[in-house]
N, C-alpha and C positions, 0 to 999 in steps of 0.2 A: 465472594463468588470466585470461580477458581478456573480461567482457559480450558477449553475444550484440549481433551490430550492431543488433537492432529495439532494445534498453537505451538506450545509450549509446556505444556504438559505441569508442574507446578508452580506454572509461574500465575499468580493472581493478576485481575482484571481488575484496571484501577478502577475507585472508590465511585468516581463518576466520570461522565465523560464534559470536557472542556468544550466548549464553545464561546469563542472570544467576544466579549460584548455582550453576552446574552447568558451565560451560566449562571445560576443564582453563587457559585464557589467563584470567589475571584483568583482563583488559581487553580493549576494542572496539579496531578497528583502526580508531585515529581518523585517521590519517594517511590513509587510502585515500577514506574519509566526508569528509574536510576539501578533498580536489581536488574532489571532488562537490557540497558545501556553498556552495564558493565561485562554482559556475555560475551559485548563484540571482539575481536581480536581487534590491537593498530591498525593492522594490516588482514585483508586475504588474500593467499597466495596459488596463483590459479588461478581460481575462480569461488564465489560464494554458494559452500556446499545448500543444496534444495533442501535439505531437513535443519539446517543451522536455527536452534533456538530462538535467537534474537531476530530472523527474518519468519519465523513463524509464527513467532508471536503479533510484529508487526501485520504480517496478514492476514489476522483471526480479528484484531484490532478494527482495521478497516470493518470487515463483516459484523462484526458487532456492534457497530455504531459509531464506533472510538476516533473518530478520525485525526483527529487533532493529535493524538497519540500516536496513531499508525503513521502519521508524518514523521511525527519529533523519532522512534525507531527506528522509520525503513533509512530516514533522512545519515543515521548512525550506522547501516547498515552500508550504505549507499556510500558515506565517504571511506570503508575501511576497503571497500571494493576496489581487485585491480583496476589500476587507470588504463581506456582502452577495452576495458572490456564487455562484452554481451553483457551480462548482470548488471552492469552501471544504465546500460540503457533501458534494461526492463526494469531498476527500480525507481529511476528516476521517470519513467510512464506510472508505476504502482504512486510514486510519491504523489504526482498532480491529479492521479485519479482518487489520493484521499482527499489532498485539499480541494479538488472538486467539490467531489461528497461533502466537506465541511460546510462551504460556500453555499451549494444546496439546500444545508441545513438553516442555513442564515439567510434563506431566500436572497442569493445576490445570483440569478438565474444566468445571467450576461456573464460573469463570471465565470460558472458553473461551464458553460459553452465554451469559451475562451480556453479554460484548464483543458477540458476532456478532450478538444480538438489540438493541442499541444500535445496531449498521451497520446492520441490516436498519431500523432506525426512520429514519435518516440516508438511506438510500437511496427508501426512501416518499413523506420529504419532500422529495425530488429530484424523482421522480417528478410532484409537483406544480405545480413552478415550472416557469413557461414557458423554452420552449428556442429556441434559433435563432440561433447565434453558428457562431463557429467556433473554440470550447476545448476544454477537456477534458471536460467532463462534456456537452458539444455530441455530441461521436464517441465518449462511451464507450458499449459495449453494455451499460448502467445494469440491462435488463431480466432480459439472462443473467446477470450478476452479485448479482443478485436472488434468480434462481430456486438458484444452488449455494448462496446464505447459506441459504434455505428447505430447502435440500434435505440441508444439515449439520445443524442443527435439528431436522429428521425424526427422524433417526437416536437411539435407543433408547441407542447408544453411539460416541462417536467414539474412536477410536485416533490418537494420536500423530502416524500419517504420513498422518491426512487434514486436511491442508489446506484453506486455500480460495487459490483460487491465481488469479491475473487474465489469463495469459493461455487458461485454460479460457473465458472470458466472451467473449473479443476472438475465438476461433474461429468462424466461421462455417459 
């Protein structure tokens, strides 16, 4: 199976997806994570550009179920990012909004709340610091991403197959 081209465009979607404790594979398909891993630069300088490979794939990952993947990337994408800046803050929100999602999947529901009300603080503080580059958290739709964290939260009860997923935010 082969990422949707807005992902990453040749890069394949691992074999399965991990879920710790519960996946019949007892291990991550690190081999597929390791072509991926290796996209990132030591360093970004500036800022981490919005179409960068390795953060795109990371966000198709989340969407498509992967979550435990979309951690272990964005997690790679997140430390190459300047320190200090807007993009550490919006990936480290996307980070806990995968491990939410994972948690979710593993019905640890108190968890699940715990995470996504950490994103949503992560994303507030985003909301604060000034903008006006051209990265990632410059063109992410910060505010629709906002409103589904608030709007999982609502909910009296979340089920398993609701996610929060990023490219619902990126619709217009």
């Amino acid at each position: 199976m082969i990422a949707p081209s807005g992902s990453a465009g040749h890069l394949p979607l691992p074999r399965w997806a991990y879920v710790p404790g519960i996946s019949e594979k007892d291990r991550a398909d690190y081999e597929t994570l390791a072509r991926v891993t290796a996209l990132v630069p030591a360093r970004f300088h500036g800022y981490v550009p919005a179409r960068h490979p390795a953060l795109r794939y990371g966000i198709g990952l989340n969407d498509h179920g992967y979550f435990w993947e979309a951690q272990e990337i964005l997690e790679a994408v997140w430390a190459a990012a300047p320190q200090g800046g807007r993009e550490r803050t919006l990936l480290r929100a996307c980070i806990l909004i995968a491990t939410a999602n994972l948690r979710l999947r593993m019905r640890k529901v108190h968890v699940t709340v715990r995470l996504l009300g950490e994103a949503l603080s992560e994303l507030d503080a985003l909301g604060l610091r000034s903008a006006g580059g051209d990265g990632f958290a410059d063109s992410f739709p910060v505010a629709a991403l906002t409103g589904l964290v608030e709007a999982r939260l609502a909910r009296p009860q979340l089920d398993k197959t609701e996610w929060v997923t990023f490219s619902v935010a990126t619709r217009t």
